[in-house]
N, C-alpha and C positions, 0 to 999 in steps of 0.2 A: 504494500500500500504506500503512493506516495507520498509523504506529509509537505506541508506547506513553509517548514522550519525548515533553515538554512545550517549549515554544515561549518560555519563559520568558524568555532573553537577546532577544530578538526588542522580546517585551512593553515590555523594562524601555527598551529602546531608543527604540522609539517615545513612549513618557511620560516621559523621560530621565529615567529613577529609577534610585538606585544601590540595591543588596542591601540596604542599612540601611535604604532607605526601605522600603523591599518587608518588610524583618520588622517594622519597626515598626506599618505598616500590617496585616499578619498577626497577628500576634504568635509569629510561629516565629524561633528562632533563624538569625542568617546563614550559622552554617556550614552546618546542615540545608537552607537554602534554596541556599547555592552548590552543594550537591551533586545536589539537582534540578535546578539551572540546567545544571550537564555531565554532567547522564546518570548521576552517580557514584553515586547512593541511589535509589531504590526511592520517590516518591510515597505515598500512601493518601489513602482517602477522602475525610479530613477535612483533609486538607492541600492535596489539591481542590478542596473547598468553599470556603475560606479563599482561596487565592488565588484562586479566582471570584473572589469577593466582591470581592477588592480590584480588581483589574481589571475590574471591572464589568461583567462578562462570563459568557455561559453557558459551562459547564464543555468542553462539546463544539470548544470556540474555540479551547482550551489546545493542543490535538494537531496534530502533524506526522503531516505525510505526508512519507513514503520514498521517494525516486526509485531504483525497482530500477537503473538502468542506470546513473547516476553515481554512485550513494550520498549524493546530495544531498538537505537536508530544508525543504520549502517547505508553506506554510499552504496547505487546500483546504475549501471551503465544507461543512459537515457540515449534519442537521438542527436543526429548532430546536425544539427538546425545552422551550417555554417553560410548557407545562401540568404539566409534572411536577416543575420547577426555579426559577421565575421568583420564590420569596419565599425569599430564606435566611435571610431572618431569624424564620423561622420553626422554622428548623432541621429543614427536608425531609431527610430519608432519601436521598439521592442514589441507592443502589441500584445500584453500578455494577458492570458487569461486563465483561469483555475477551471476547467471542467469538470463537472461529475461524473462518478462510475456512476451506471444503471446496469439492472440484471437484464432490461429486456430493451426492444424498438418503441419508443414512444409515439403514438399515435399523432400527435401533435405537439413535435418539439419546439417548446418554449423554458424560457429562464425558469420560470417557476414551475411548470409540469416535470421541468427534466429533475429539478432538487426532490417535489413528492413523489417521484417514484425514488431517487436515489434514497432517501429516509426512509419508505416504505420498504425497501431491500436491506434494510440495516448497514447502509453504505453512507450514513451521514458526515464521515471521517474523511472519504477516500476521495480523492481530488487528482488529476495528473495536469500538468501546465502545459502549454502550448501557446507559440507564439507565431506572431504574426498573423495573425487575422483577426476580427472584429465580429464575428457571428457569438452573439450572447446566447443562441441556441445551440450552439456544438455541444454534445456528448460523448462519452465514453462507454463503449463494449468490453467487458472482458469475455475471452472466447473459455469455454468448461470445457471442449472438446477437442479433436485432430481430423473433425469432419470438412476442413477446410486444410489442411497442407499438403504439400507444402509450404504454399503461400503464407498461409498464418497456421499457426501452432496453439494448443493449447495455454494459456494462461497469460496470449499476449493483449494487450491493451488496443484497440482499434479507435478511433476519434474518427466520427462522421460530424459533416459539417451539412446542415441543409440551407445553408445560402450560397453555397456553391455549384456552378453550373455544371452537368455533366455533359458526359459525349460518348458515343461507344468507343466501347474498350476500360469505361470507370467501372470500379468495382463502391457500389452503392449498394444501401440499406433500401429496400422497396416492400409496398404494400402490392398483395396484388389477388384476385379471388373476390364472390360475391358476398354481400353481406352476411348470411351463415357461415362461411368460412373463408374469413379472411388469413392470410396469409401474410407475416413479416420480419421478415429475414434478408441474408448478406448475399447479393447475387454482383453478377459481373453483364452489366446492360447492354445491349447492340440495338441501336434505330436502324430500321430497316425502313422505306417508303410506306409499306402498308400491315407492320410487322412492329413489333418489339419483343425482343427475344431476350431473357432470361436463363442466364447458363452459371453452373456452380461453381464457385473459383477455381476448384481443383482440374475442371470438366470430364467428372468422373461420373457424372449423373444426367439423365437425360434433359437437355436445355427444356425450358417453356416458353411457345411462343403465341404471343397475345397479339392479337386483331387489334390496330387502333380503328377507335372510333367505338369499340366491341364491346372488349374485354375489360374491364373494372383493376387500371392499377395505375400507382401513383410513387414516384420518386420522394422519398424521407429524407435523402443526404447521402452527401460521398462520403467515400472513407478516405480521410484526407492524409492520414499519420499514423504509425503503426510505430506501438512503444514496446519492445520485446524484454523482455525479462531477461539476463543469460547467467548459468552459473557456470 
C-alpha cells in the first residue's frame, strides 16, 4: 500500500545531511521540513519539487510504502515518470494527484463516487500518486489475478483515467451488455467503421464484437499507468 508520507529521514541518512542542510539546500525552513520528516505537516507541490531537486531525484522516489500487516514503512520501486519530470529547472507543473485504490469499475467515475467505493472496500488508507494530469476522476485497479499476463500480472496497480481520449489499440476499462447484465471490465478497444471490437489483453479469449448504433457499450477510461510491485 502506498502511503502519502515521505521517506525523508531515510534520504537524509543515507547522504548524512542534517535538516539544516536539507533547508538550506531547499530553501524551506527547518521547522517546516522537521515536520515532513514525522509525518506532522501536510507536504505540497512545491515543497515536492524542491526536495526532488535537492535529492536528485524523481518525485515518485520520495514515497513509502505501508506494510498492512506490521505497520512498517519500506521504499518500493515506483515508475519512472522521467518524460513529464526530468527538467525542474524548468519549473514543470508536476500535476500531482493522490488517487484511490477501488476493488471494482465504477459506474460513474467521479471525485466522490471513486473515494465511496474506495471506503466501502476498506481501502480508505490506500492512495498511489500520479503525475501529470488533471482528471480529478482517475482511479486505481489493483489486478487479484494473472487473467490478464502477460501484460499485467497479479497484484499490479492499473490507473484508468476517463478524461482521456482513446483510439484502437488502448487498453480501456469499458461497460458493455444490456441492462440485466451488464458487463465491466479491462478490454483492449478497436473502432472499426461499423464494428467495435473488444478483445482481452492477453488475446487468449475470444474478442467481442459490438454493432454500433446496436449494441449497449460505453468507454469508462484508459488505462493510462501501470504501477508494478517487484521483489
Amino acid at each position: 500500500m502506498i502511503s502519502t508520507k515521505l521517506r525523508i529521514k531515510e534520504l537524509l541518512r543515507e547522504r548524512r545531511w542534517t535538516t539544516k542542510v536539507l533547508a538550506e539546500k531547499t530553501g524551506m525552513s527547518e521547522s517546516y521540513l522537521t515536520h515532513i520528516k514525522n509525518g506532522t505537516r501536510r507536504w505540497n507541490e512545491d515543497a515536492l519539487k524542491k526536495l526532488s531537486s535537492a535529492f536528485e531525484t524523481h518525485p515518485t522516489e520520495l514515497f513509502l510504502e505501508r506494510n498492512a500487516s506490521t505497520n512498517q514503512q519500506q521504499n518500493i520501486p515506483l515508475p519512472d515518470f522521467s518524460d513529464q519530470l526530468a527538467d525542474f529547472s524548468k519549473n514543470i507543473d508536476l500535476k500531482l494527484k493522490i488517487v484511490p485504490i477501488i476493488n471494482e469499475i465504477p459506474a460513474e467515475p467521479t471525485e466522490h463516487n471513486n473515494r465511496m467505493l474506495q471506503v466501502a472496500a476498506g481501502n480508505q488508507d490506500k492512495f498511489v500518486p500520479v503525475f501529470g494530469s488533471d482528471d480529478n476522476t482517475m482511479f486505481c485497479i489493483q489486478l487479484e489475478d494473472n487473467s490478464m499476463s502477460p501484460k499485467f500480472i497479479k497484484g499490479d496497480y492499473l490507473i484508468v483515467s476517463p478524461a482521456v481520449w482513446t483510439r484502437s489499440g488502448d487498453v480501456v476499462a469499458v461497460e458493455y451488455g444490456d441492462e440485466e447484465n451488464k458487463i465491466r471490465t479491462i478490454k483492449q478497444v478497436n473502432y472499426m467503421d461499423d464494428f467495435v471490437v473488444l478483445e482481452s489483453v492477453n488475446h487468449k479469449n475470444p474478442p467481442v464484437a459490438l454493432v454500433r448504433g446496436k449494441d449497449q457499450f460505453r468507454i469508462i477510461g484508459k488505462v493510462i499507468y501501470k504501477y508494478q510491485q517487484l521483489v
